[in-house]
Rosetta silent file (secondary structure, phi, psi, omega in degrees, C-alpha in Angstrom):
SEQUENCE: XXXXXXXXXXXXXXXXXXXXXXXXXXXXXXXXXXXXXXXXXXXXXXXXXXXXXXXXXXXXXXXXXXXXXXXXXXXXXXXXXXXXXXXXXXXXXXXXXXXXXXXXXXXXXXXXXXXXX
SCORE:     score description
SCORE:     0.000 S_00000001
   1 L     0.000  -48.917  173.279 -167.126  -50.309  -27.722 S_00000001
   2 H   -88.330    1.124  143.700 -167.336  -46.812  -27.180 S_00000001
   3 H   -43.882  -21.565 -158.823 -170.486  -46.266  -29.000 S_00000001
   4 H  -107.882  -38.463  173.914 -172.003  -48.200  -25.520 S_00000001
   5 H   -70.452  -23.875  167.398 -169.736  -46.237  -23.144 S_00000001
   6 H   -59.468  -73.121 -167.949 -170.834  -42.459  -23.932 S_00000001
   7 H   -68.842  -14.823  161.180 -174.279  -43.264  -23.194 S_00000001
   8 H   -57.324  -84.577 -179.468 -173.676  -45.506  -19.952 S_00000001
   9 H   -12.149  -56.033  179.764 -171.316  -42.530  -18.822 S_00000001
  10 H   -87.252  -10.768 -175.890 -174.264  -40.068  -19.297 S_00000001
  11 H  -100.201  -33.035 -176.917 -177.363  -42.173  -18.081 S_00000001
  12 H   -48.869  -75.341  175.217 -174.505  -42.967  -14.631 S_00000001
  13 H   -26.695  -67.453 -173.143 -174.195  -39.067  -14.497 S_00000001
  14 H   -62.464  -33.164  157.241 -177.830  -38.430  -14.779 S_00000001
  15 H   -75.210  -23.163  155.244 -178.762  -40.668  -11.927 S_00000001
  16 H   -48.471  -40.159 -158.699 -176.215  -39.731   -9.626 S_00000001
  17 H   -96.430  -37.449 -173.550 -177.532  -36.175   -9.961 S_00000001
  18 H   -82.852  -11.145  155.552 -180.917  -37.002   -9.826 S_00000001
  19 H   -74.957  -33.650 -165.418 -180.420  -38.937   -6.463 S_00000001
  20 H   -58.487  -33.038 -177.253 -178.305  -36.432   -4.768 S_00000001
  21 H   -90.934  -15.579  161.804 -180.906  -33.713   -5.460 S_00000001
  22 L   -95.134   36.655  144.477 -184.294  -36.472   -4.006 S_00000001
  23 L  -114.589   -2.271 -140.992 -181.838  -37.002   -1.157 S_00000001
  24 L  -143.925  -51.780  175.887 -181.260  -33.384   -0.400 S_00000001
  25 H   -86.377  -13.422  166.916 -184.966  -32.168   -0.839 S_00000001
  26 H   -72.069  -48.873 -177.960 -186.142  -35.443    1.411 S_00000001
  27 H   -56.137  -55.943  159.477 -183.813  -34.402    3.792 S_00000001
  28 H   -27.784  -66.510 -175.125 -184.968  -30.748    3.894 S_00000001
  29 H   -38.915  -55.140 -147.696 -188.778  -32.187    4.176 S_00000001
  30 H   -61.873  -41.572 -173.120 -187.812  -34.167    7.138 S_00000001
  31 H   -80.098   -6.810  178.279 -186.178  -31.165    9.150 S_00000001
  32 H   -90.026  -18.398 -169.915 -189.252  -28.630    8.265 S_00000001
  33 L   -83.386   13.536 -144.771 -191.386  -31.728    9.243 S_00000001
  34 L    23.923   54.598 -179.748 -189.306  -31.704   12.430 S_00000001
  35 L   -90.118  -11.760 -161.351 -188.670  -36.133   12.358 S_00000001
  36 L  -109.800 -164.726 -169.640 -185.130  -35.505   12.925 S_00000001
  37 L  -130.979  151.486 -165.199 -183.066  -34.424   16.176 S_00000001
  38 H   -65.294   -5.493 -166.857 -181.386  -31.109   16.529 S_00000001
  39 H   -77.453  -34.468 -173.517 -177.772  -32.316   15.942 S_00000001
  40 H   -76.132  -47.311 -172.844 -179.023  -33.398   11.966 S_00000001
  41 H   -58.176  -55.978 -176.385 -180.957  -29.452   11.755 S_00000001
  42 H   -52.893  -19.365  178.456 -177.091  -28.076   12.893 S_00000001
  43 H   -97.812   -3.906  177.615 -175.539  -30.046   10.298 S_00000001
  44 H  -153.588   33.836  165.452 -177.629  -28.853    7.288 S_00000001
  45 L  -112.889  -32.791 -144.861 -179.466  -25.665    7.610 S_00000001
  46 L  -129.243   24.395  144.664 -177.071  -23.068    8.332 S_00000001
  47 L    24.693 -107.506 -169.886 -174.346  -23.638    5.753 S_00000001
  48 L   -41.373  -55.582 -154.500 -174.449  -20.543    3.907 S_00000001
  49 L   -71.670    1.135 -172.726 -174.267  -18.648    7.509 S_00000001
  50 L  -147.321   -4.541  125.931 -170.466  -19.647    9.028 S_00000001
  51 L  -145.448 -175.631 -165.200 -169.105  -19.618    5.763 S_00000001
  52 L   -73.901  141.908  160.098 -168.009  -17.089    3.213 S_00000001
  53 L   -24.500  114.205  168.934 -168.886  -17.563   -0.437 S_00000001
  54 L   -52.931 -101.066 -159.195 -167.149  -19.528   -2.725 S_00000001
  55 L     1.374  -65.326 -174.977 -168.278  -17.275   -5.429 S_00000001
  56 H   -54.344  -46.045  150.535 -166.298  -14.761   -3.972 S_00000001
  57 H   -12.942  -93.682  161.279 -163.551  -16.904   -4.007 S_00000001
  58 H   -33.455  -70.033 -158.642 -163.745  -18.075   -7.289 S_00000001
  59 H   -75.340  -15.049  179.560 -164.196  -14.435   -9.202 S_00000001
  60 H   -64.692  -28.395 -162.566 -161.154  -13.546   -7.330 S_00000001
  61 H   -78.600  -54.865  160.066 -159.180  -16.094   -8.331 S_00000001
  62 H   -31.602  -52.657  150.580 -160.610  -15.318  -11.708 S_00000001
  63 H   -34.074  -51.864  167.938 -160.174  -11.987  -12.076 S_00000001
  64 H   -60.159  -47.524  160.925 -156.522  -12.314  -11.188 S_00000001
  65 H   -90.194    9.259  159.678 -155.764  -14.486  -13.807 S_00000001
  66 H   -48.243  -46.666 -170.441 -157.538  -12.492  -16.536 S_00000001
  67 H   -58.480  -16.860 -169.357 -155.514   -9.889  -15.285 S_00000001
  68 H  -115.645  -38.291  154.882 -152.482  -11.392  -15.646 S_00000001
  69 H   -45.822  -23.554  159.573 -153.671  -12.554  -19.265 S_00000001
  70 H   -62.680  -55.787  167.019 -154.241   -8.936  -20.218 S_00000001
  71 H   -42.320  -34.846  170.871 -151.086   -7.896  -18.693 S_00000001
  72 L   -93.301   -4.205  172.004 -149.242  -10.772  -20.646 S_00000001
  73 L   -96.807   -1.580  166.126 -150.578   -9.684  -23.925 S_00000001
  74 L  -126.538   35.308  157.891 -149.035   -6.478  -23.755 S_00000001
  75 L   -76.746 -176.409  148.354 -145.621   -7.387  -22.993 S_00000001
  76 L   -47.632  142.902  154.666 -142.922   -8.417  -25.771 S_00000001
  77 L   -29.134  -49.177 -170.493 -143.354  -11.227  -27.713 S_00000001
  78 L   -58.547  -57.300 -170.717 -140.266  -12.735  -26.620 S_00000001
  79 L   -83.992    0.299 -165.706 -141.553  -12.883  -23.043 S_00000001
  80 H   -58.945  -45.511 -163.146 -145.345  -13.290  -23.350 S_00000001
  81 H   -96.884  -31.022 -175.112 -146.146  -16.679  -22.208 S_00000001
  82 H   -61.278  -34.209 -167.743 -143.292  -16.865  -19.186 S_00000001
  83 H   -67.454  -49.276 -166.663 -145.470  -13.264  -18.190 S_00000001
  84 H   -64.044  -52.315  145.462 -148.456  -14.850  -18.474 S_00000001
  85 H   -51.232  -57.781  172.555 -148.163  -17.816  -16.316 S_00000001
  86 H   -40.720  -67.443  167.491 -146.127  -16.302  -13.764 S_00000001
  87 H   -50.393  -41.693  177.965 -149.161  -13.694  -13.410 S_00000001
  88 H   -38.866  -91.633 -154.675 -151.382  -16.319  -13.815 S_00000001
  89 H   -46.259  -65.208 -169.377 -150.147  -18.177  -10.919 S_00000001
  90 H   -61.894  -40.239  169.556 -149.005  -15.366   -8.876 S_00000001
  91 H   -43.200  -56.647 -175.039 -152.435  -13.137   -9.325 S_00000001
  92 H   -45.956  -96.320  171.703 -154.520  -16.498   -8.180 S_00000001
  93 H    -3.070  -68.386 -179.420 -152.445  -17.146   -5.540 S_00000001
  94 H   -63.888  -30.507  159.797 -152.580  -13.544   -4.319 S_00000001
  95 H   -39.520  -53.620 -156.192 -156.711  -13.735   -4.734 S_00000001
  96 H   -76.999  -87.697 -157.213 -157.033  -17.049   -2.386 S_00000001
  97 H   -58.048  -17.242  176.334 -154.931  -14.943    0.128 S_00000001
  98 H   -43.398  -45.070 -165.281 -157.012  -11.633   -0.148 S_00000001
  99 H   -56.025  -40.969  173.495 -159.539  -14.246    0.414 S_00000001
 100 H   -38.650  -54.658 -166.051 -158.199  -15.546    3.592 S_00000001
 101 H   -92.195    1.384  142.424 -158.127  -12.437    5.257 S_00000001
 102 H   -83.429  -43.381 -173.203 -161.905  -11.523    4.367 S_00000001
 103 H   -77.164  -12.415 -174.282 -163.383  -15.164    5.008 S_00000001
 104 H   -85.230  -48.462 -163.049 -161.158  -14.603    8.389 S_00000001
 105 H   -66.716  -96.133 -155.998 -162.596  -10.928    9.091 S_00000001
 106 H   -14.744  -35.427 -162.181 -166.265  -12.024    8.034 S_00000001
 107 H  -102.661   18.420  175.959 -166.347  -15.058   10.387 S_00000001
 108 H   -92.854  -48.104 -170.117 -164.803  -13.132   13.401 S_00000001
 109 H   -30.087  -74.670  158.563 -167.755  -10.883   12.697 S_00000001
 110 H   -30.075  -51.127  167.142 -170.054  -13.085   12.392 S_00000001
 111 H   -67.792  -43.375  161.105 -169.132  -15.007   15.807 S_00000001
 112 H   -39.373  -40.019 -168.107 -169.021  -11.730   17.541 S_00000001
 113 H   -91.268   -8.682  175.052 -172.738  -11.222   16.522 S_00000001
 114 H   -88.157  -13.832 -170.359 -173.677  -14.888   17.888 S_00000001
 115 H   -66.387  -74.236 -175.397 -171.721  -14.254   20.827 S_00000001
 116 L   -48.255  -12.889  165.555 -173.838  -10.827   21.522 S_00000001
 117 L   -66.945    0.000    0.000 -177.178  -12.970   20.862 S_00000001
């Protein structure tokens, strides 16, 4: 039985991916061909532009817990893994707010500069 379920599970996968990406580049064509109406161009060209990177996000949260895995290897033994999760948790956790308060500053910016357009 599971000899037949790996490879469903992966041909499901593989078609899923390849429509979402020929739905995504049809969709594209259609708004450079202008067929669509401006409310459909506002919902999928300008993304990127109102908000901040995930990436940025992401390595923060990342960074923070490496950091608190470096930081938990050079405690005691005795205490290493309680250090290490607690820092885990608390480093992420302070990342996603750092984050807050940049994706907040970036998009007042940002709106400031559509406002002066």
């Amino acid at each position: 039985m599971e000899d037949i379920i790996v490879p469903i599970g992966i041909f499901m996968v593989l078609a899923y991916s390849v429509k979402i990406l020929s739905d995504n580049r049809l969709r594209r064509l259609l708004i450079e061909k202008g067929q669509v109406n401006e409310s459909v161009k506002y919902l999928f060209m300008d993304r990127e532009y109102k908000n901040v990177p995930s990436s940025l996000k992401w390595g923060m949260v990342l960074i923070g817990i490496g950091v608190a895995i470096l930081v938990g290897q050079l405690v005691p033994h005795s205490l290493m893994e309680e250090v290490t999760v607690g820092g885990m948790f608390f480093l992420a956790g302070l990342g996603l707010v750092l984050f807050y308060f940049i994706a907040s500053r970036l998009n007042g910016t940002k709106k400031q500069e559509d406002l002066s357009l």
